[in-house]
C-alpha positions in Angstrom: -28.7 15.5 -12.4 -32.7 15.8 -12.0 -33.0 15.8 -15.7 -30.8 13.0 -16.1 -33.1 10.7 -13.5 -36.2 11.6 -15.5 -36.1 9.6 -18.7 -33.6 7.1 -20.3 -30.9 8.2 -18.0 -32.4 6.8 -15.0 -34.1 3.1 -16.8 -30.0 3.2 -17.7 -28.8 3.8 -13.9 -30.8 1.3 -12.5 -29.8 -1.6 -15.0 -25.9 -0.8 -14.5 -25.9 -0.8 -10.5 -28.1 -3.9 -10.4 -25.9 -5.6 -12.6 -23.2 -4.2 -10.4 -25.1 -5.5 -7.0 -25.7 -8.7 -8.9 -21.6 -9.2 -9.8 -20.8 -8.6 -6.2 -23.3 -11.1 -5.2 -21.8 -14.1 -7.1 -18.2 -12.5 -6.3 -19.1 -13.1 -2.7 -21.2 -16.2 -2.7 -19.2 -18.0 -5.4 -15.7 -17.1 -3.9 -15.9 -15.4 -0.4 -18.0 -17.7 1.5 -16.2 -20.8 0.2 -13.2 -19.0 2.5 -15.1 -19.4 5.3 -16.2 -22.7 4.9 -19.4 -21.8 3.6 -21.2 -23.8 0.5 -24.2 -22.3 -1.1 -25.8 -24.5 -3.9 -26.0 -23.3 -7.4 -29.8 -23.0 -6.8 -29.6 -21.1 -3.8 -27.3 -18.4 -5.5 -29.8 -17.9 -8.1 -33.1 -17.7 -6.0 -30.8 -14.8 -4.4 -30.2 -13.5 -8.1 -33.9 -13.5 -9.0 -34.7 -11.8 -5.2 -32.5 -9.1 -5.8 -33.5 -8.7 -9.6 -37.3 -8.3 -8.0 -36.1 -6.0 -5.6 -34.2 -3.9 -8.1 -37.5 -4.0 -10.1 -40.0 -3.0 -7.8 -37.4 0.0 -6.7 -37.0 0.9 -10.0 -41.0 1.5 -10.7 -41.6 3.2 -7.0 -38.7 5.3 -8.1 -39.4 6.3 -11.3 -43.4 6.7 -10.1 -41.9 9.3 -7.5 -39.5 11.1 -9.8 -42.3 11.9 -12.0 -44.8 13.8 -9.1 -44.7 17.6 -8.6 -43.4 18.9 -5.5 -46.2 19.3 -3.0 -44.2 21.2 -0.6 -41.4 24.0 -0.9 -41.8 27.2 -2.4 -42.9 26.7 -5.3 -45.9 25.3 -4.5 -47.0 28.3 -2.4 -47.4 30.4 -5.6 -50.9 31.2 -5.9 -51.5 30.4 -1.7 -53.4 33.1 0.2 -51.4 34.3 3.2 -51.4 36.7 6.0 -48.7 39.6 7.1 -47.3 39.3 10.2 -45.3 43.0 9.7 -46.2 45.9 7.8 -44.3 45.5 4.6 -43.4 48.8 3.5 -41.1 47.2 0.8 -40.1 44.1 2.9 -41.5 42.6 5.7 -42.4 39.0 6.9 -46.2 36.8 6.1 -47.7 33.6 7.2 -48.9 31.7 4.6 -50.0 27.4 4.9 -48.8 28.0 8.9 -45.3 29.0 7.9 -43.2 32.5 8.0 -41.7 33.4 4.9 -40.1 36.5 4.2 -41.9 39.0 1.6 -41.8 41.6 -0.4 -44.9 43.8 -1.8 -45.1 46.2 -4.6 -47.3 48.4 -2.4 -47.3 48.9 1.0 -49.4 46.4 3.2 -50.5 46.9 6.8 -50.0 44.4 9.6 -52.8 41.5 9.6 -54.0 42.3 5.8 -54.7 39.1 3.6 -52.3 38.5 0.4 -51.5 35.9 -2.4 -48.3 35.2 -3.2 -47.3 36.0 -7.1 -44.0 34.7 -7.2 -40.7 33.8 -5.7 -37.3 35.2 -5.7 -35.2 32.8 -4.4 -36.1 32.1 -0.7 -38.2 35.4 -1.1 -42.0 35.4 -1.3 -43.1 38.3 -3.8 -47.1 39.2 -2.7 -49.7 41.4 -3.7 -52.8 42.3 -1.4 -55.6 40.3 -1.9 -58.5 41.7 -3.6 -61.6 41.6 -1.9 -65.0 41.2 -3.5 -67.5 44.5 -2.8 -70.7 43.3 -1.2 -73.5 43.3 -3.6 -76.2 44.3 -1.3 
């Protein structure tokens, strides 16, 4: 379905339900309204037309602007984040990284409190290395 709301498939979706929001307003302005003793002019009904067609448009470009963006948030963006454990991970164990707890699991063992970078993701399941540190060059 994400795939399908990138390209074509999406310019496509938001032609057919506007044409399909467009058909139900002259369905009810034409014949609904009239049943209520209701008139709206010719005119009126397409100034409504051309509003919704503008609508539609300027939905369509904020949506198709925000289909295109990378995900700033979610796992996947905290590949590559330092972090901090929170437990000893002897295999598993639990780390703070961006001010969240994730669940994590090392390669190596890592004490309590020592900084790490995440390398990857297994599901909802951070996998982290310890973070090297620099030696002092004094």
């Amino acid at each position: 379905m994400a795939n399908f709301l990138q390209g074509k498939g999406y310019l496509i979706h938001a032609v057919l339900t506007t044409l399909a929001e467009e058909a139900m307003l002259i369905l009810v302005v034409s014949l609904g309204l009239p049943l209520l003793g209701i008139n709206v002019p010719s005119w009126g009904l397409v100034l409504l037309i051309l509003a919704l067609a503008t609508y539609a448009f300027i939905s369509y470009r904020i949506g198709q602007r925000t289909l295109r963006k990378k995900a700033l948030v979610g796992i996947d963006s905290l590949v590559g984040a330092c972090g901090r454990s929170t437990s000893p991970l002897k295999l598993e164990g639990y780390i703070r990284v961006q001010g969240e707890l994730w669940k994590a699991r090392a390669t190596i063992p890592i004490d309590k409190g020592e900084e790490v970078i995440v390398t990857g993701k297994d599901d909802l399941l951070l996998l982290v290395s310890p973070a090297r540190k620099e030696p002092d060059s004094a």
